[in-house]
N, CA, C and O atoms as a GROMACS GRO file, in nm:
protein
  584
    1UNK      N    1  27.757  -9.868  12.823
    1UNK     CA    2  27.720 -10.007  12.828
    1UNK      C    3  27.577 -10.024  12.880
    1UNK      O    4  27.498 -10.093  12.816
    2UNK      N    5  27.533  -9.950  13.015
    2UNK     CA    6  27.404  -9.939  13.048
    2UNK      C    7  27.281  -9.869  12.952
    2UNK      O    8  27.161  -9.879  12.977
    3UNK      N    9  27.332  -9.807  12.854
    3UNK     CA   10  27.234  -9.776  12.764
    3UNK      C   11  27.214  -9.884  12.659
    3UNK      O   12  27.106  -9.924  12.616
    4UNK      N   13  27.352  -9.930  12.621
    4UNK     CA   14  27.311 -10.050  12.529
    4UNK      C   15  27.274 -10.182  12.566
    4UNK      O   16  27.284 -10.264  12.475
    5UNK      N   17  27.236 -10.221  12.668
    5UNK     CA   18  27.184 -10.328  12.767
    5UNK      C   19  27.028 -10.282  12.750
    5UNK      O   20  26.940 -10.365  12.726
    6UNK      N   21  27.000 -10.130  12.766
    6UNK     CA   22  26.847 -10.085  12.783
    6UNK      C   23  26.811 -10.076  12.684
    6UNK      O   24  26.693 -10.110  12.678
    7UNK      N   25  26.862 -10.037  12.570
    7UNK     CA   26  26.835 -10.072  12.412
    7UNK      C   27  26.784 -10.171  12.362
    7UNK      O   28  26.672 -10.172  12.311
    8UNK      N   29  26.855 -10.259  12.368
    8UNK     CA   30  26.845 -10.390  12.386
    8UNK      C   31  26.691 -10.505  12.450
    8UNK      O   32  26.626 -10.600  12.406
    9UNK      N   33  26.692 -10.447  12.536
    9UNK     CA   34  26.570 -10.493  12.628
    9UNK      C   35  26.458 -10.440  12.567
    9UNK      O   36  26.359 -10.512  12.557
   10UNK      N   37  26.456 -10.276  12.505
   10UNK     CA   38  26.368 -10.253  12.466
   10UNK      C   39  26.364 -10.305  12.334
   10UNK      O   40  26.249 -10.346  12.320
   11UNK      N   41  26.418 -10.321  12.247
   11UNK     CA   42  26.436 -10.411  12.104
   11UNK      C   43  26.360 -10.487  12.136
   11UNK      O   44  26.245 -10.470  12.095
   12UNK      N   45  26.386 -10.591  12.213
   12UNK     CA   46  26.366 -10.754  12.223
   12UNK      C   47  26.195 -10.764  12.296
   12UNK      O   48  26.130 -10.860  12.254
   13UNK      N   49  26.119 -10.665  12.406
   13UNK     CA   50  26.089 -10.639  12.427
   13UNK      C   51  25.971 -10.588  12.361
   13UNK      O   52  25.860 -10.596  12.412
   14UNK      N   53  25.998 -10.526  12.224
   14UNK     CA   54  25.902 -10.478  12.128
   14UNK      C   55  25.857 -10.571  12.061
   14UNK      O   56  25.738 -10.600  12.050
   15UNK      N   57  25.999 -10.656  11.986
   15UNK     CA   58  25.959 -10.741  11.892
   15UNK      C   59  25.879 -10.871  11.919
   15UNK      O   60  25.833 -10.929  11.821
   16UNK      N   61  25.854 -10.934  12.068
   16UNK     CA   62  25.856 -11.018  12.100
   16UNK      C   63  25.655 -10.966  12.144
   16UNK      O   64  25.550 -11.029  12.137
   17UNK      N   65  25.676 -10.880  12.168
   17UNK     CA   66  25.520 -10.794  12.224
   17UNK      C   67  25.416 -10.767  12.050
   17UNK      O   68  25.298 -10.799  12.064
   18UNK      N   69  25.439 -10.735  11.960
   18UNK     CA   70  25.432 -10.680  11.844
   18UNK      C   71  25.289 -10.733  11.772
   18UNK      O   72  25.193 -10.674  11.723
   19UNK      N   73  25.334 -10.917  11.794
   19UNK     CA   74  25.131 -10.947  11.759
   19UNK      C   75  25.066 -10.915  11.853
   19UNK      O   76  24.949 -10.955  11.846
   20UNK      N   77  25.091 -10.857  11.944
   20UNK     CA   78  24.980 -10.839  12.114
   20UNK      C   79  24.923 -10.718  12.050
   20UNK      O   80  24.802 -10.696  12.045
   21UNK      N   81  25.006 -10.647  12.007
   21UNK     CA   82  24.968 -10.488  11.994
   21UNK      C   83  24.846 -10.459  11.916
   21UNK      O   84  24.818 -10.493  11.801
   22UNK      N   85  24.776 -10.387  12.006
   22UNK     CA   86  24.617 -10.371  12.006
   22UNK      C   87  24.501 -10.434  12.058
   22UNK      O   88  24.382 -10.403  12.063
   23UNK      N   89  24.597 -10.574  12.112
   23UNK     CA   90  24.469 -10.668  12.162
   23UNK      C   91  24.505 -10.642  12.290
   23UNK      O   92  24.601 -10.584  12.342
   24UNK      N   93  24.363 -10.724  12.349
   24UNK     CA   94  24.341 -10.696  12.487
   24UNK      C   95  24.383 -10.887  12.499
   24UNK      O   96  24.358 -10.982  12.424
   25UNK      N   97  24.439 -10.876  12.604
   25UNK     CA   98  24.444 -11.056  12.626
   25UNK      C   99  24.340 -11.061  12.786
   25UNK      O  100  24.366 -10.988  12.881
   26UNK      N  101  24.235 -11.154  12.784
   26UNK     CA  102  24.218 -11.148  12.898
   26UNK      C  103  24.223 -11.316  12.979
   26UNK      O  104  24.177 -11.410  12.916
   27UNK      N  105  24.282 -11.339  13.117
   27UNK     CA  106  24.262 -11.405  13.180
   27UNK      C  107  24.160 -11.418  13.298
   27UNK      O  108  24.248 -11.403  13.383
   28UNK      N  109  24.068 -11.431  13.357
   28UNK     CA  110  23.982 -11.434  13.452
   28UNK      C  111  23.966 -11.368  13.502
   28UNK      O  112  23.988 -11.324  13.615
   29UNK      N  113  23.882 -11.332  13.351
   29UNK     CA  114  23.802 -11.148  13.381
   29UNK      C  115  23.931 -11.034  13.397
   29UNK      O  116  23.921 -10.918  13.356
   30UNK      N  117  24.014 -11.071  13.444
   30UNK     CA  118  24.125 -10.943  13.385
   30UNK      C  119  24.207 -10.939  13.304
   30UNK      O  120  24.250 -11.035  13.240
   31UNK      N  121  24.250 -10.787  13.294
   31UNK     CA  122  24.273 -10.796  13.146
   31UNK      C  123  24.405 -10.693  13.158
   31UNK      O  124  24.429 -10.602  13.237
   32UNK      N  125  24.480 -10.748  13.043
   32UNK     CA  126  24.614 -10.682  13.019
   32UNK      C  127  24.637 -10.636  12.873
   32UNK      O  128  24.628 -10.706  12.772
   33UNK      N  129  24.676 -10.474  12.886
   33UNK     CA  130  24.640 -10.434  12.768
   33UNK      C  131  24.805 -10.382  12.719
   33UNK      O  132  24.896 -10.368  12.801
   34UNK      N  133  24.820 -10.360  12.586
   34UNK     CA  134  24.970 -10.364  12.543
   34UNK      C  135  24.954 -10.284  12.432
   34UNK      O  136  24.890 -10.320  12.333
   35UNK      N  137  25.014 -10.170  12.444
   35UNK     CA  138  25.018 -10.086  12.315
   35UNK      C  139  25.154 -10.054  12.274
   35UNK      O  140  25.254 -10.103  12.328
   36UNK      N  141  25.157  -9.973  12.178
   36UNK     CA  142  25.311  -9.974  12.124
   36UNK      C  143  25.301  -9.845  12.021
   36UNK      O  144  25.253  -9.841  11.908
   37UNK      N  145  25.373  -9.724  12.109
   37UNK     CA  146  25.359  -9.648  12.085
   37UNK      C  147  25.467  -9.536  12.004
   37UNK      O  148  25.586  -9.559  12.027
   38UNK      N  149  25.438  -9.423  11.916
   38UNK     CA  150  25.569  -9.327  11.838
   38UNK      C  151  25.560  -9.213  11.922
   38UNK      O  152  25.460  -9.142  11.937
   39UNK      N  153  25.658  -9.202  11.969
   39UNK     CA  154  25.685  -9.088  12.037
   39UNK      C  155  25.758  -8.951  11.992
   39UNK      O  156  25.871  -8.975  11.952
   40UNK      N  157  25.720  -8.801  11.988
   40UNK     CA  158  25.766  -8.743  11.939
   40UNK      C  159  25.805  -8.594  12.050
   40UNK      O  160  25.712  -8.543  12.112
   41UNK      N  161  25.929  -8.546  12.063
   41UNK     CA  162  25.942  -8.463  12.158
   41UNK      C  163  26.028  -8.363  12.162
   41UNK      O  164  26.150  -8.373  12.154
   42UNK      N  165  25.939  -8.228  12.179
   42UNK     CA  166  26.007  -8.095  12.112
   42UNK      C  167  26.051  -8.017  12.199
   42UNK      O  168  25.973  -7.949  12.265
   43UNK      N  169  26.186  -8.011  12.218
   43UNK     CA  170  26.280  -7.961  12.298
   43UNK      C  171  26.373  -7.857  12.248
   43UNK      O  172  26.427  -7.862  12.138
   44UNK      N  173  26.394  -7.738  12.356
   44UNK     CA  174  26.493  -7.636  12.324
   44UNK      C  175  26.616  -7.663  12.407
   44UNK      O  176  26.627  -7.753  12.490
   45UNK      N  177  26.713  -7.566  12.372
   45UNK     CA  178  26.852  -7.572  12.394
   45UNK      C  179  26.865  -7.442  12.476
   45UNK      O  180  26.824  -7.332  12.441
   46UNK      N  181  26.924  -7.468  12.580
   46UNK     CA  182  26.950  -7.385  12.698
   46UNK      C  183  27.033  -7.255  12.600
   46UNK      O  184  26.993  -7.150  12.650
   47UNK      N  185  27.102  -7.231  12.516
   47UNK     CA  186  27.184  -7.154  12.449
   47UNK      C  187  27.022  -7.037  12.346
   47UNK      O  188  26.956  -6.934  12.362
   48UNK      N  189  27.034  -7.122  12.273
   48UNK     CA  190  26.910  -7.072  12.182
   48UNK      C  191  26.882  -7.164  12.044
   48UNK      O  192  26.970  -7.205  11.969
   49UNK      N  193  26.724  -7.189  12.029
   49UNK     CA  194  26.691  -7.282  11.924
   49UNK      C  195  26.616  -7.397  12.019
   49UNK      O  196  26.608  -7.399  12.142
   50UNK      N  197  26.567  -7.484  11.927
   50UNK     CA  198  26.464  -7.564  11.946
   50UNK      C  199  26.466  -7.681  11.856
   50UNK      O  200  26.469  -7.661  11.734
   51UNK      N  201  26.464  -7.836  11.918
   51UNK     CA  202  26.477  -7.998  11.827
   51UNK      C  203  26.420  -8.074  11.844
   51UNK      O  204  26.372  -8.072  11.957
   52UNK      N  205  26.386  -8.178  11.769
   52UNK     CA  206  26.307  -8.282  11.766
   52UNK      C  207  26.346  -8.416  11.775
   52UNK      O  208  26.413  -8.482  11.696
   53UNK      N  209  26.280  -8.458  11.914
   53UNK     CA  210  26.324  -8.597  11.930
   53UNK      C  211  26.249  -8.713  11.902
   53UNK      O  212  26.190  -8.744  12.006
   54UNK      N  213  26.231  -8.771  11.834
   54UNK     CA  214  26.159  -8.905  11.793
   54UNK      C  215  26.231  -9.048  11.878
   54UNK      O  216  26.341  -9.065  11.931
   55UNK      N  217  26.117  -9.129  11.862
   55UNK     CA  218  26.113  -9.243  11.857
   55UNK      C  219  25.995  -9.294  11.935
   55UNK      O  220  25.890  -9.230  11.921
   56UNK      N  221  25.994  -9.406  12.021
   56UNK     CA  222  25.871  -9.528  12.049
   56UNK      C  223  25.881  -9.591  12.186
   56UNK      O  224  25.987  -9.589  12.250
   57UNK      N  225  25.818  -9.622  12.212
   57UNK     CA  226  25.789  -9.740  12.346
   57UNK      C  227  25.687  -9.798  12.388
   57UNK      O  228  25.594  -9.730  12.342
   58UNK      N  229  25.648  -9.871  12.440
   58UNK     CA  230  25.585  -9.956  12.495
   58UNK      C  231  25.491  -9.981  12.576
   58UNK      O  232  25.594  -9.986  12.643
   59UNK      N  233  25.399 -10.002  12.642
   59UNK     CA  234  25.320  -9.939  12.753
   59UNK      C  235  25.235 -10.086  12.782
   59UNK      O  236  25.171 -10.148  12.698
   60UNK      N  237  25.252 -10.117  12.904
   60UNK     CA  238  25.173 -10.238  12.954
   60UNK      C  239  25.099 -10.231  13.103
   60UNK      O  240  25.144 -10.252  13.216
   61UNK      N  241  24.950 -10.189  13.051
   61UNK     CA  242  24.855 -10.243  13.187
   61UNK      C  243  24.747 -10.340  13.205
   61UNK      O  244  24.646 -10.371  13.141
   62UNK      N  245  24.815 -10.383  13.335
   62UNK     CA  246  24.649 -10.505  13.402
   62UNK      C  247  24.583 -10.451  13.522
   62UNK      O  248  24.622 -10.378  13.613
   63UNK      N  249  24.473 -10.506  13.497
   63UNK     CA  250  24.384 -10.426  13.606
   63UNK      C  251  24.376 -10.543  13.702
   63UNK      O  252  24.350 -10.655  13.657
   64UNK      N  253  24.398 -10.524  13.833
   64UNK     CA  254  24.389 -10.588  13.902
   64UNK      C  255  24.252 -10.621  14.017
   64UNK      O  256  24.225 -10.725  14.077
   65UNK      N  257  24.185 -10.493  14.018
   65UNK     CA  258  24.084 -10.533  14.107
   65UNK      C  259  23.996 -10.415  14.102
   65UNK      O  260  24.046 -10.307  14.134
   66UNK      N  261  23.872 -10.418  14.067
   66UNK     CA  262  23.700 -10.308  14.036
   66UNK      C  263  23.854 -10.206  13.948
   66UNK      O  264  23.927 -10.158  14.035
   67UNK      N  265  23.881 -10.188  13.866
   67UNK     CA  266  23.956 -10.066  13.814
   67UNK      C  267  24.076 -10.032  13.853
   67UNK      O  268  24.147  -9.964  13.779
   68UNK      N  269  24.111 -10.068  13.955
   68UNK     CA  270  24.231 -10.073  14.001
   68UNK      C  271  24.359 -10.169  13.924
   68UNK      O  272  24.347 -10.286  13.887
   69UNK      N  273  24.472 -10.090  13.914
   69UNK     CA  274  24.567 -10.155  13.822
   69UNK      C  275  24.729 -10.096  13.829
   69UNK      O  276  24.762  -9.993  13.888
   70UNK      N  277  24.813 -10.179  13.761
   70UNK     CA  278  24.895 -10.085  13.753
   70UNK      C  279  24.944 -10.120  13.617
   70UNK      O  280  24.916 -10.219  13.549
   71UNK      N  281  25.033 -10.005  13.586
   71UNK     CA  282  25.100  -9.973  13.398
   71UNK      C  283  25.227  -9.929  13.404
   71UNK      O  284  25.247  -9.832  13.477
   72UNK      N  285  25.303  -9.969  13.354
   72UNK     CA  286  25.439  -9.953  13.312
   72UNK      C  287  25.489  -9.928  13.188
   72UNK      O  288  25.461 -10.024  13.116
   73UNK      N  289  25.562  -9.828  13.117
   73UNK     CA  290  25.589  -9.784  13.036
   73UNK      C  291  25.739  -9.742  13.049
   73UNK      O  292  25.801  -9.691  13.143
   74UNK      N  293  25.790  -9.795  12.875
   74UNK     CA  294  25.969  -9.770  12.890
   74UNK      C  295  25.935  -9.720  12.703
   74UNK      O  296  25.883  -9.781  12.610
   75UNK      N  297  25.998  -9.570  12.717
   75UNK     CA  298  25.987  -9.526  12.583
   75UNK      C  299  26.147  -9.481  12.534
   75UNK      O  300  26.218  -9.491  12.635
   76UNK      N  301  26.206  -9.448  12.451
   76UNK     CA  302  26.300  -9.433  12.424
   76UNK      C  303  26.313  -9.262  12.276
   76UNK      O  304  26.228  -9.279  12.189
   77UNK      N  305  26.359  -9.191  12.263
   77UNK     CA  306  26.378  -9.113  12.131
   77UNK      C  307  26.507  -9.052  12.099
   77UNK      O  308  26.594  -9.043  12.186
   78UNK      N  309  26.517  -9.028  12.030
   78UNK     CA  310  26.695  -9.014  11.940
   78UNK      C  311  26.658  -8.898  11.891
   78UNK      O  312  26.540  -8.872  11.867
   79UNK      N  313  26.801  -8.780  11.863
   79UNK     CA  314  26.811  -8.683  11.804
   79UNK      C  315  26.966  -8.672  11.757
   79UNK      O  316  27.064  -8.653  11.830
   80UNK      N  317  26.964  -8.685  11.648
   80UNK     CA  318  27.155  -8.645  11.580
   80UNK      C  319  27.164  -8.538  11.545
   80UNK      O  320  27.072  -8.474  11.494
   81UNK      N  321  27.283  -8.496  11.567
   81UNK     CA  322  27.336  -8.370  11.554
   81UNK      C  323  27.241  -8.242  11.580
   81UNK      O  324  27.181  -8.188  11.487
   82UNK      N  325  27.233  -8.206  11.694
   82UNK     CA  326  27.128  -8.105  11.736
   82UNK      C  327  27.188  -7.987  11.627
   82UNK      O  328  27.300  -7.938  11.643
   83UNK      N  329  27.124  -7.961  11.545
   83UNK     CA  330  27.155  -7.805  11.499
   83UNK      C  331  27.285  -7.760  11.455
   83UNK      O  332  27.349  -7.659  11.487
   84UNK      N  333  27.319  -7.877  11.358
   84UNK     CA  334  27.436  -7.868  11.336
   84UNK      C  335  27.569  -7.894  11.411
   84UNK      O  336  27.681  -7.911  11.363
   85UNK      N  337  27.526  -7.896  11.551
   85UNK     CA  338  27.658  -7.861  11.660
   85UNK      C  339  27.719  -8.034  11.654
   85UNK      O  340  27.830  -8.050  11.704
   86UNK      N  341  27.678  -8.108  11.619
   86UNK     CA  342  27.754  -8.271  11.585
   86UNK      C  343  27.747  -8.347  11.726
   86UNK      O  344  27.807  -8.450  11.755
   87UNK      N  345  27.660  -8.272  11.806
   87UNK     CA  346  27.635  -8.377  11.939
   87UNK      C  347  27.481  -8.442  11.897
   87UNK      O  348  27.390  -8.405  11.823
   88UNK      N  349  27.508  -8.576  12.000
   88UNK     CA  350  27.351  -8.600  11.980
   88UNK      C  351  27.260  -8.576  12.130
   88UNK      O  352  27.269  -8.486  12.213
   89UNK      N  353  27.171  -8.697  12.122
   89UNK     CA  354  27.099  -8.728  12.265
   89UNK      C  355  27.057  -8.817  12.224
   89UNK      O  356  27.043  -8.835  12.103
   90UNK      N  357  27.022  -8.910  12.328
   90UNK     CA  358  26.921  -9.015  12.331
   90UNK      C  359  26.870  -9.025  12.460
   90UNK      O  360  26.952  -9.003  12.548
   91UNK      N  361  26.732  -9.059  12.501
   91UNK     CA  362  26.667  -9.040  12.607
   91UNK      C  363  26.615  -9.190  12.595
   91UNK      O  364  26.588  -9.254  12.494
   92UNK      N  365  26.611  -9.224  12.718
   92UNK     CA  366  26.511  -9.352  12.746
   92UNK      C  367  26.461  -9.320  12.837
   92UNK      O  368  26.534  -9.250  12.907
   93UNK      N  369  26.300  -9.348  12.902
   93UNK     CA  370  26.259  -9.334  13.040
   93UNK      C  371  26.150  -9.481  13.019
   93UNK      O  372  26.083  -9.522  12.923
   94UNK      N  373  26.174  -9.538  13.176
   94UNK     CA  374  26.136  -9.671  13.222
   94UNK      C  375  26.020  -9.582  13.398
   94UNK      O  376  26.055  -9.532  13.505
   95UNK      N  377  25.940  -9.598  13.357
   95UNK     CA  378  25.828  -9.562  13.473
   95UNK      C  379  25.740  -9.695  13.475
   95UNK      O  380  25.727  -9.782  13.388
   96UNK      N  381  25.678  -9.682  13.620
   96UNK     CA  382  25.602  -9.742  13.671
   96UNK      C  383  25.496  -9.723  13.755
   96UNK      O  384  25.506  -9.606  13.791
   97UNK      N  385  25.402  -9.770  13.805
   97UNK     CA  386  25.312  -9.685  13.896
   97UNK      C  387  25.138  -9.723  13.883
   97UNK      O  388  25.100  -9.805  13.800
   98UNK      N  389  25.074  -9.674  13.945
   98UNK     CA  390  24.907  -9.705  13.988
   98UNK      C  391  24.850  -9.708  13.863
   98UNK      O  392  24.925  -9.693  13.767
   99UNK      N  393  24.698  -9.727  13.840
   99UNK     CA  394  24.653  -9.692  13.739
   99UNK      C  395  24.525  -9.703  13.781
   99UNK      O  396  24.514  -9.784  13.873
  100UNK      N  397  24.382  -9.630  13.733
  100UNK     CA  398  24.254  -9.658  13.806
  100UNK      C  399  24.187  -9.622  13.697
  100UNK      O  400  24.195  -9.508  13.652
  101UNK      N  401  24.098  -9.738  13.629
  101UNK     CA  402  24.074  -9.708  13.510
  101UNK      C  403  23.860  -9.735  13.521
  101UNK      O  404  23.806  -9.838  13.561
  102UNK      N  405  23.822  -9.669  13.494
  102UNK     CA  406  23.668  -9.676  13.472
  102UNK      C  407  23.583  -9.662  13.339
  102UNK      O  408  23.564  -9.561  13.270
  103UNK      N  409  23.541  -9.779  13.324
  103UNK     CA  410  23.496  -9.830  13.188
  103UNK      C  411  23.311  -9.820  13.200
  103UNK      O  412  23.236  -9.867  13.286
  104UNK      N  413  23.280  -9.731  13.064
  104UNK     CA  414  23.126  -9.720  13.053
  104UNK      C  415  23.039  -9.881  13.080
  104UNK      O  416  23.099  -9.988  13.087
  105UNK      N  417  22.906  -9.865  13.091
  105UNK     CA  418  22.847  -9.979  13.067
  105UNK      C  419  22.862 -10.063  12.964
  105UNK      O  420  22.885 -10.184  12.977
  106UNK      N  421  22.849 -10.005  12.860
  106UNK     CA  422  22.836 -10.073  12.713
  106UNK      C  423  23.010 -10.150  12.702
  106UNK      O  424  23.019 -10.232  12.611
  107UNK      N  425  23.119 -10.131  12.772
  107UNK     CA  426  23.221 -10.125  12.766
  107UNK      C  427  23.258 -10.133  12.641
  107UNK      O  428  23.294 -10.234  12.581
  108UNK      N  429  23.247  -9.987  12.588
  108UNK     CA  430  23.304  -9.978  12.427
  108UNK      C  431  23.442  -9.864  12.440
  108UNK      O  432  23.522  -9.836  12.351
  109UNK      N  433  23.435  -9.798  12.625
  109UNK     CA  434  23.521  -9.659  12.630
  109UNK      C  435  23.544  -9.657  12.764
  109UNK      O  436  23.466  -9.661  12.859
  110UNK      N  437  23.646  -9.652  12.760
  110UNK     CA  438  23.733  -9.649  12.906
  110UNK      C  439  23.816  -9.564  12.951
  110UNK      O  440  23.913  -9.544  12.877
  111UNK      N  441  23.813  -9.497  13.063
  111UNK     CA  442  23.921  -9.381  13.069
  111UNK      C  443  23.969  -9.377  13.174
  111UNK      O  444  23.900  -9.414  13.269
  112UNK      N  445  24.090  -9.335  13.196
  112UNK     CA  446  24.195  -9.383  13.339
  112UNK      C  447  24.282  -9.274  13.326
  112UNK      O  448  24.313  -9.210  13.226
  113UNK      N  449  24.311  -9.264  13.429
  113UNK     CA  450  24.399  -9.172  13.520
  113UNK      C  451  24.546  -9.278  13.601
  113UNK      O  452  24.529  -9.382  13.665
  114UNK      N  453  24.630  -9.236  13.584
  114UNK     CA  454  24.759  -9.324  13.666
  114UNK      C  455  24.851  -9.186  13.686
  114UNK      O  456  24.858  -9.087  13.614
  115UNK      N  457  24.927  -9.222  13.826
  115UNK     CA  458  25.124  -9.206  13.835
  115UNK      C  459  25.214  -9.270  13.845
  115UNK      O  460  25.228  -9.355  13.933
  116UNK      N  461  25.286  -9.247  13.769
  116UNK     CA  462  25.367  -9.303  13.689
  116UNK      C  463  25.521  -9.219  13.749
  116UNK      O  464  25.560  -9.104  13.729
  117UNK      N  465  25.594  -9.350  13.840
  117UNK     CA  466  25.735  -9.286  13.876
  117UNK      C  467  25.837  -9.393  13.805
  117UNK      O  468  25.813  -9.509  13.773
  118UNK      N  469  25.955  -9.319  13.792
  118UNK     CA  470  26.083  -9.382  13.761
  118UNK      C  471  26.158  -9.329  13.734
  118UNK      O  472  26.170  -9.225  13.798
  119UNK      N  473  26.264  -9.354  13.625
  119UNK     CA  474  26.387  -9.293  13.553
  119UNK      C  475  26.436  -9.243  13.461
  119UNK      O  476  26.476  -9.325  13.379
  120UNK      N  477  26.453  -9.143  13.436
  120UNK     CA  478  26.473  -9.110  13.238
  120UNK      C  479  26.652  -9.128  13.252
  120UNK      O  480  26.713  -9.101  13.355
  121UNK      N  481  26.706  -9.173  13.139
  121UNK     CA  482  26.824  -9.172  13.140
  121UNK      C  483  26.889  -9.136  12.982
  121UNK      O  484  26.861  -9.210  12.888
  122UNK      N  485  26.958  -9.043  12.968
  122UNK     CA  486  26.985  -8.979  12.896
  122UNK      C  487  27.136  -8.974  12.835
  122UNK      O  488  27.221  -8.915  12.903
  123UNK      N  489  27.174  -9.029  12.716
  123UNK     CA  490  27.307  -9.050  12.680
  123UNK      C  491  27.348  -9.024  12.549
  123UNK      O  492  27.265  -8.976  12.471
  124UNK      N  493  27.495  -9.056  12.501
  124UNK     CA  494  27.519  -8.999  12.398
  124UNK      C  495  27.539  -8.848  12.362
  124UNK      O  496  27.568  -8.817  12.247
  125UNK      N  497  27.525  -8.762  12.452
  125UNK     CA  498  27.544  -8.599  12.455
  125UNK      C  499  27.652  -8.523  12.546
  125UNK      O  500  27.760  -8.571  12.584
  126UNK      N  501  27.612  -8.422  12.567
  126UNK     CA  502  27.665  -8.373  12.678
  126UNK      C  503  27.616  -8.329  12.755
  126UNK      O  504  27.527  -8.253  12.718
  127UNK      N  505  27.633  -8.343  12.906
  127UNK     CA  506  27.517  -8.276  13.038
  127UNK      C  507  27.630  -8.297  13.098
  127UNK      O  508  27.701  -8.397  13.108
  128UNK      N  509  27.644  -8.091  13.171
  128UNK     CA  510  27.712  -8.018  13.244
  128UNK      C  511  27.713  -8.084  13.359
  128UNK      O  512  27.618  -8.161  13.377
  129UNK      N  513  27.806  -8.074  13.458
  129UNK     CA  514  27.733  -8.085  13.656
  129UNK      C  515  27.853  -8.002  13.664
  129UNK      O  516  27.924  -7.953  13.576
  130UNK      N  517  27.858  -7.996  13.838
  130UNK     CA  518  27.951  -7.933  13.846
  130UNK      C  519  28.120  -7.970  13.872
  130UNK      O  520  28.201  -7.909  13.941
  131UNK      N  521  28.135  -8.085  13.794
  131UNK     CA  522  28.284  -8.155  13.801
  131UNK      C  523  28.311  -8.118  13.677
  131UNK      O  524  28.429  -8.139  13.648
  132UNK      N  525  28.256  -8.078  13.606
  132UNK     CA  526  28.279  -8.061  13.447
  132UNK      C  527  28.122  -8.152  13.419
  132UNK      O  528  28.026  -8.172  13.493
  133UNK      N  529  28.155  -8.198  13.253
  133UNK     CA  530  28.057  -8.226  13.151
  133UNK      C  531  28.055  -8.397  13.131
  133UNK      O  532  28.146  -8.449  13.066
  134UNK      N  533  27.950  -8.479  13.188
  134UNK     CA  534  27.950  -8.570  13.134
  134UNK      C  535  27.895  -8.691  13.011
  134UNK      O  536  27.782  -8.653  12.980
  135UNK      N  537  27.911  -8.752  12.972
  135UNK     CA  538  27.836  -8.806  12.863
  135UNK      C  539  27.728  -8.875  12.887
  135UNK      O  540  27.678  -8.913  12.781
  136UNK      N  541  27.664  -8.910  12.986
  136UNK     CA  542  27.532  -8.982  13.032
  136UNK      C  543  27.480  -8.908  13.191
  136UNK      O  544  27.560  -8.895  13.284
  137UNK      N  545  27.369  -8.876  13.196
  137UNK     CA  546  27.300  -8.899  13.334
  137UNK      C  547  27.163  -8.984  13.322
  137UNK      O  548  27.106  -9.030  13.223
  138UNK      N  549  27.131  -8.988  13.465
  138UNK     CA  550  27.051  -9.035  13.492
  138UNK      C  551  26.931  -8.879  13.549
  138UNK      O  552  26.947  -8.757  13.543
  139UNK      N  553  26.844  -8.947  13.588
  139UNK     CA  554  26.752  -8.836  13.700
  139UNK      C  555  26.596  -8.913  13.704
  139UNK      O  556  26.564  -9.024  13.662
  140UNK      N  557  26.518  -8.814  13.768
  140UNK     CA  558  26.436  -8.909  13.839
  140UNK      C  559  26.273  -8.865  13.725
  140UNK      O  560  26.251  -8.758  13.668
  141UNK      N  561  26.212  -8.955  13.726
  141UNK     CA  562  26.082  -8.945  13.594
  141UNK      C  563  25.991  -8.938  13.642
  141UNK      O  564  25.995  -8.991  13.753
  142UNK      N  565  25.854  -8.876  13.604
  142UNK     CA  566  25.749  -8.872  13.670
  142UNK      C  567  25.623  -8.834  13.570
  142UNK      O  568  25.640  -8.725  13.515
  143UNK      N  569  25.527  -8.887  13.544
  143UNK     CA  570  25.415  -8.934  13.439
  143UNK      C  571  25.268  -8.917  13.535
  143UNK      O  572  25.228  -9.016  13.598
  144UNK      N  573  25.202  -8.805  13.541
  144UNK     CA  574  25.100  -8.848  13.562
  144UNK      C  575  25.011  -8.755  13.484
  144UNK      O  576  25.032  -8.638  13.451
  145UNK      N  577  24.891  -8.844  13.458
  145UNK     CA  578  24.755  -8.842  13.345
  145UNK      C  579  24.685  -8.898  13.322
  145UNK      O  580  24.637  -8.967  13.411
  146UNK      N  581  24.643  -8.906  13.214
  146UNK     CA  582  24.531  -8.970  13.190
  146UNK      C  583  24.520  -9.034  13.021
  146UNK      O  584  24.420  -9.096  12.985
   0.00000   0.00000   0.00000
């Protein structure tokens, strides 16, 4: 149910964001930027072999003060039937965190550095613990770059 609630949010979330995407909106002198992004992510299997997870998310920063800012990003990607074996995955991760961004004179190029903490949450599969195997976890996310 908690994945299809986060589904959801991100749906509504995209579609509602979608003419923004690419523009910069600015209010008094700052500025909030909104991209919308395909995500692609190549993962192996603890057993043996290697899959591909697709899909997209979202990414929203304002700068709040000389470069200083913060950005939040919730991406999501899907994989069916890993390798035949008829399980899937689906991953969502929702981060948040600093951002410090420094823009040339000409301001035609800007480049920033942020960290980025939160949650990846992962469902639809199977992940071991040690009570046995369950169909969703959670765990803790962490993004930092540039």
């Amino acid at each position: 149910m908690r994945s299809a609630i986060r589904t959801l949010l991100l749906a509504g979330t995209v579609m509602t964001t979608l003419s923004l995407s690419g523009q910069n909106v600015r209010s008094n002198s700052h500025e909030v930027d909104v991209a919308l992004t395909y995500s692609g992510l190549y993962s192996n299997l603890v057993s043996d072999g290697n899959f591909w997870q697709q899909g997209g998310g979202i990414e929203l920063s304002a700068e709040a003060y000389h470069g200083l800012g913060v950005a939040m990003s919730i991406s999501g990607v899907r994989v069916s039937n890993i390798q035949g074996s008829g399980v899937n995955l689906t991953t969502i991760t929702d981060v948040f965190g600093p951002r410090y961004t420094w823009t040339t004179r000409s301001r035609k190029v800007a480049f920033f550095g942020q960290s980025l903490i939160g949650e990846a949450h992962g469902s639809d599969s199977v992940f071991p613990t040690s009570q046995g195997a369950v169909t969703s976890f959670n765990s803790f996310a962490l993004q930092v770059g540039g």
